[in-house]
VOGU-3710 file (C-alpha; in Angstrom, 3 decimals, decimal comma):
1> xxxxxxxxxx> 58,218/12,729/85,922  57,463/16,554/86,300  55,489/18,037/89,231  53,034/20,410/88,720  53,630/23,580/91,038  50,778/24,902/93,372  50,807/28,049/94,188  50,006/29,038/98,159  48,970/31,629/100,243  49,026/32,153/104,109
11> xxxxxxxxxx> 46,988/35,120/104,960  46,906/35,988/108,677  43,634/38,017/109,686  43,764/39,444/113,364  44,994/36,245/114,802  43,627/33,722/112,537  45,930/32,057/110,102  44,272/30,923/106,580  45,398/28,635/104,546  42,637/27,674/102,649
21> xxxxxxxxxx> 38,765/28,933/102,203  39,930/31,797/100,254  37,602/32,482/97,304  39,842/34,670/95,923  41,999/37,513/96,866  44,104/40,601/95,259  46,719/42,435/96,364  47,880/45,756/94,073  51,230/46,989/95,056  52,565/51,023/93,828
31> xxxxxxxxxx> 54,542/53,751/94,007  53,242/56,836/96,350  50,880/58,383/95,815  48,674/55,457/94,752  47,808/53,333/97,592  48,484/49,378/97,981  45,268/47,685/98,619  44,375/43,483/99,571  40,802/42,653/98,529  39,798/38,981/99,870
41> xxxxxxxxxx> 36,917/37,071/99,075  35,433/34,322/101,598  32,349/32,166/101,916  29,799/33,346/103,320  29,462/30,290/105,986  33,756/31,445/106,775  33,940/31,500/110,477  35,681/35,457/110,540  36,411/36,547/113,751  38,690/39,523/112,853
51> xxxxxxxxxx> 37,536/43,477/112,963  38,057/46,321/111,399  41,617/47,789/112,402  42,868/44,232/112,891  46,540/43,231/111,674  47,023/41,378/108,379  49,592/40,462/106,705  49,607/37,870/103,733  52,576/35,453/102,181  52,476/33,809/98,690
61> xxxxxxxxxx> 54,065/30,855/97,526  54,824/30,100/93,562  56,416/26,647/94,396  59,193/28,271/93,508  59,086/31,645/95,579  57,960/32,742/99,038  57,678/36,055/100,368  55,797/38,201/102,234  53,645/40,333/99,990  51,612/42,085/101,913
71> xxxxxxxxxx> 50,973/43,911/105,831  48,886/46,201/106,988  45,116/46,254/109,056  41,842/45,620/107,548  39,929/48,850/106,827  36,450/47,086/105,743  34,128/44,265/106,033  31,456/43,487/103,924  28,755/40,336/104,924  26,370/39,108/102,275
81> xxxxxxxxxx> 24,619/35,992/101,733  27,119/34,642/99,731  30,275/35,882/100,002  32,123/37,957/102,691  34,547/40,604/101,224  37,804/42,087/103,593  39,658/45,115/102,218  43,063/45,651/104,208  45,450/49,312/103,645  48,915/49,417/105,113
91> xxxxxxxxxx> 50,850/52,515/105,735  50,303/54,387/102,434  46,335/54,406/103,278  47,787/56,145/106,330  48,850/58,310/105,086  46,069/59,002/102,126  43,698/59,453/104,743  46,192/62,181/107,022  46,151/66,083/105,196  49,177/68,096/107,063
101> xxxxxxxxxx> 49,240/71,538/108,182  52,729/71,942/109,023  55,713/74,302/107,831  59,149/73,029/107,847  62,443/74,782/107,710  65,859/73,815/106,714  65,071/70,331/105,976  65,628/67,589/103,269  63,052/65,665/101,482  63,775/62,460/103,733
111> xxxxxxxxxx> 63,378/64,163/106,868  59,722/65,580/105,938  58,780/61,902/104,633  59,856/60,697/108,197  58,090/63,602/110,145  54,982/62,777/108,125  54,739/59,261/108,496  55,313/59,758/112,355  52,560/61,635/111,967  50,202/59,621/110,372
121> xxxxxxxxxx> 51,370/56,777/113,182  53,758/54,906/110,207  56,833/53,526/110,532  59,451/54,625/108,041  62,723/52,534/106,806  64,786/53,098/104,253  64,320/56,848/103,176  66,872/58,839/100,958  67,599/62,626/102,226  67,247/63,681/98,792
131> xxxxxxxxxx> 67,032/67,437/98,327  67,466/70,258/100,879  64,706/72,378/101,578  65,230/75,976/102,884  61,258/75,254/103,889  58,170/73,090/102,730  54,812/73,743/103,470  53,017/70,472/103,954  49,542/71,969/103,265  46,304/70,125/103,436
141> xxxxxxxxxx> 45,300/70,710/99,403  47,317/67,416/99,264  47,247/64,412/101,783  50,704/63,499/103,097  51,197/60,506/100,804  51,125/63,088/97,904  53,163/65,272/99,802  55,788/62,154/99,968  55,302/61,301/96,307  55,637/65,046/95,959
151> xxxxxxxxxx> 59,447/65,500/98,014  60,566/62,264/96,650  60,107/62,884/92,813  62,080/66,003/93,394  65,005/64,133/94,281  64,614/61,638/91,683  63,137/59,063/94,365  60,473/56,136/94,565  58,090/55,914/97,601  56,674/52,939/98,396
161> xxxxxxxxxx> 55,738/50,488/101,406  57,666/47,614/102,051  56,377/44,408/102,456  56,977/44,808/106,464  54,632/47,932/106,344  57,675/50,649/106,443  57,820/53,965/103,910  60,691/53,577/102,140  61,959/56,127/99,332  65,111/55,137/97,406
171> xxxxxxxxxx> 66,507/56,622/94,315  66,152/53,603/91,700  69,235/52,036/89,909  67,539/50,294/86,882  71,047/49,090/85,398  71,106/45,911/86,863  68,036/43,332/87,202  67,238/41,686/90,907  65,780/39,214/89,438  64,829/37,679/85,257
181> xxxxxxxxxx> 61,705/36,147/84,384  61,954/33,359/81,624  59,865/33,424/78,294  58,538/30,228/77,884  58,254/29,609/81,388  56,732/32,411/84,254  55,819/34,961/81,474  52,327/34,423/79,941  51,907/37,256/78,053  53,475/40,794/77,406
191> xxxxxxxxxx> 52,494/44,213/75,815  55,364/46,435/75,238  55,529/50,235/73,178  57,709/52,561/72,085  55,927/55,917/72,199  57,366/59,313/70,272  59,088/61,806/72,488  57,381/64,974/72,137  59,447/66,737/74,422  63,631/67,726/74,430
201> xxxxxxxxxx> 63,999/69,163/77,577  62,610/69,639/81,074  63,336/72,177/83,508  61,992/73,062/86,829  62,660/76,989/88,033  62,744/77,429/91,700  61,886/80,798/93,447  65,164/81,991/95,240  68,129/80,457/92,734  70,575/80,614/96,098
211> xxxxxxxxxx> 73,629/78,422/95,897  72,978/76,771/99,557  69,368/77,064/101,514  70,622/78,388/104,370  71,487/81,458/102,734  69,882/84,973/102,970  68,948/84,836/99,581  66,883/81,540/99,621  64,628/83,302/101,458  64,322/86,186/98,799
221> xxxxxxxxxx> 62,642/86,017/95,378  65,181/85,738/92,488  64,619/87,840/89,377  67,085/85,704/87,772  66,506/82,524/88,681  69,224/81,267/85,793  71,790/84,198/86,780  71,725/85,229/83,268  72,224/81,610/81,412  68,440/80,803/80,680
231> xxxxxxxxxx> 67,696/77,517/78,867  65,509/77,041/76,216  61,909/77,419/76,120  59,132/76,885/77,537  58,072/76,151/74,006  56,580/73,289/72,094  58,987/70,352/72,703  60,845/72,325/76,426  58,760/72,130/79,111  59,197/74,323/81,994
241> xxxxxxxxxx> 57,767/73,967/85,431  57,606/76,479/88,262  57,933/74,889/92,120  58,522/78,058/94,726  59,482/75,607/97,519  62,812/74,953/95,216  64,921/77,623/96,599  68,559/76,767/95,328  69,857/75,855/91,833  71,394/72,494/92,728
251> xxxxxxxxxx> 67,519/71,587/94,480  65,829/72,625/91,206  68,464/70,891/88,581  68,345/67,597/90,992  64,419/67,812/90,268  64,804/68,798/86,258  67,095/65,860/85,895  64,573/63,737/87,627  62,084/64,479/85,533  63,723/63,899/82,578
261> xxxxxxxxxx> 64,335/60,403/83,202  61,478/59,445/84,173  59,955/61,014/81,050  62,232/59,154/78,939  61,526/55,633/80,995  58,019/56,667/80,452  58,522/56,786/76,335  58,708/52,675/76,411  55,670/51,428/78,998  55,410/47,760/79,024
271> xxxxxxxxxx> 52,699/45,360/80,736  53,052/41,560/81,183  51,508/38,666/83,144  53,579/36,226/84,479  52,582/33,343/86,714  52,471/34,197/90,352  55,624/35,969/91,070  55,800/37,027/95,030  58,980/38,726/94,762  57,401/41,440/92,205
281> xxxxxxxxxx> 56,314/45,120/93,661  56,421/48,418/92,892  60,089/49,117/92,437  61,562/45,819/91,426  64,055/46,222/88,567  64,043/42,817/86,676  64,565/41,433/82,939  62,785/39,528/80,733  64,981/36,817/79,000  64,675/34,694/75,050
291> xxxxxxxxxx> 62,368/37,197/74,101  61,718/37,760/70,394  64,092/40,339/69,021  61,513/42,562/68,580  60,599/43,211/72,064  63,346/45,065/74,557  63,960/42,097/77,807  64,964/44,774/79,996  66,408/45,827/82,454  62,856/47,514/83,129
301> xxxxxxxxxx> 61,151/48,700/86,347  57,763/47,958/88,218  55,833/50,843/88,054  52,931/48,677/89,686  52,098/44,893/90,238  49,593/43,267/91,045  49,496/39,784/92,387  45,579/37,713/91,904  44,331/34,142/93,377  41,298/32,488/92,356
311> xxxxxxxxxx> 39,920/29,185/91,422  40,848/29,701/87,894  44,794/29,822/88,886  47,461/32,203/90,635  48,619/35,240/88,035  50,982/38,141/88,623  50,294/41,570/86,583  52,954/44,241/86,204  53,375/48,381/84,473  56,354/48,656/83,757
321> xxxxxxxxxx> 58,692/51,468/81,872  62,301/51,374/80,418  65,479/50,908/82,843  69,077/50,997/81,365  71,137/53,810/81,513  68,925/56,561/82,009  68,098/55,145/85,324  71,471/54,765/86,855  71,715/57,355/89,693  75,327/57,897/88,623
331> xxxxxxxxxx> 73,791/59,536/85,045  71,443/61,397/87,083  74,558/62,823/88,752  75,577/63,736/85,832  72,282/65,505/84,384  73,065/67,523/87,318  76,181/68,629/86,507  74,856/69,705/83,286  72,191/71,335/84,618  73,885/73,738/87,213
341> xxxx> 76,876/74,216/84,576  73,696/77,469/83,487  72,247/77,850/86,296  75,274/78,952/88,593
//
């Protein structure tokens, strides 16, 4: 005989510990610079003794899988005759809510996402250096999460928040799955596409086209940002993109090759429901095994998941995009090479 798995939750508000009562409750987990958000429902007769600005921090269970999903402090409270609705942020709503005005010099891309989430009073774990910067400008037309997502795409790099409540920004290897989900079994449904590239090439020009940003000439406009071997376009299918606060060639071909992978992951979006899967967020690199032949099982990445309880059962939603080669940092590497081969 077979036992039906129940799915659990332990959600800690301020210092109370529930394990039941919840009505319902939602927790959307992304990459920077969209925020991760917990939305719980309670009755209205709930004895709540948490405020606004207390800790939370929430835990699923599949029956199969337990993890931490979720921490952060609740940001709202909403009372109404019959229902009472918390909304909790973690360190992304941080920084959301924090707009810099602060000029750095000689510094990489990881060392303004830690300044910025000291900042904004959040603790930051695993960050890559990425790029070096001869400056940035962390102005306050964007907030400093969009500054991070900002630094970190130019080095090819994912921000997120761990489940602990820590930035993190990692380059993503998408060659090799953490983890499968079964069809037939978690997966409940999926919606996978295969959309026309429009576009060949991408290139980002910087503003000084120095070999190192400590130079002199970082700090000078180029009139040749290409030294003399321009690429194609901008045109129909080349896109170009300008970004001053690039001020060497090896900065602005790191960024160019980053974009072009994650244009070509973004050629075959996916989105599936699975039954409640805590280990899923925003980063995850998993497959998708027996499919039909007709649909790709991966490796593919979380773009976005979201992870729902209520009385009709426990479901977990993910965006995804493509994996594979494209994503392994060592081909990135390698668009590099390519890239400065013209511009040096």
């Amino acid at each position: 005989m077979t036992s039906l798995l129940a799915p659990a939750y332990e959600l800690t508000l301020g210092s109370t510990l529930w394990t039941s009562q919840v009505a319902a409750l939602r927790v959307s987990l992304n990459r920077a610079p969209l925020v991760d958000t917990l939305s719980v429902r309670l009755p209205a007769s709930a004895v709540l003794d948490a405020q606004v600005g207390d800790p939370v921090s929430l835990v699923l269970d599949s029956g199969e899988q337990r993890d931490t999903v979720f921490s952060g402090a609740i940001d709202s409270i909403r009372r109404g005759f019959d229902m009472i609705r918390v909304g909790a942020l973690n360190a992304g709503g941080a920084l959301a809510r924090y707009r810099p005005a602060v000029t750095y010099e000689q510094i990489s891309a990881g060392t303004v996402v830690r300044n910025l989430a000291g900042d904004a009073g959040a603790g930051a774990g695993d960050v890559a250096d990425g790029v070096t910067l001869a400056f940035y400008v962390a102005d306050p037309s964007r907030t400093a999460w969009e500054h991070v997502a900002r630094v970190a795409g130019w080095s090819g790099a994912l921000a997120r928040v761990s489940s602990d409540n820590q930035i993190e920004v990692s380059v993503l290897d998408a060659t090799q799955a953490e983890l499968a989900l079964l069809h037939g079994r978690e997966l409940i449904s999926i919606d996978a596409q295969r959309v026309d590239s429009a576009l060949d090439s991408w290139v980002i020009a910087g503003e000084g086209g120095a070999g190192d940003s400590s130079a002199p000439e970082a700090l000078r406009p180029s009139t040749d940002f290409f030294a003399g071997n321009r690429p194609s376009g901008p045109g129909l299918r080349d896109r170009w993109r300008f970004e001053p606060a690039l001020r060497t060639a090896s900065a602005a071909g790191t960024a160019s090759a980053a974009l072009r992978r994650q244009y070509t992951a973004s050629r075959e979006p996916g989105r599936l429901q699975a039954f409640l899967q805590p280990k899923l967020r925003a980063g995850t690199v998993f497959e998708i095994q027996e499919l039909p032949d007709a649909l790709v099982g991966g490796p593919v990445w979380a773009a976005g998941v979201d992870h729902v309880l209520h009385e009709a059962g426990a479901r977990t939603s993910v965006r995804f995009y493509k994996g594979g080669d494209a994503f392994d940092p060592a081909a990135l590497l390698g668009s590099l090479a390519g890239a400065l081969g013209g511009l040096l």
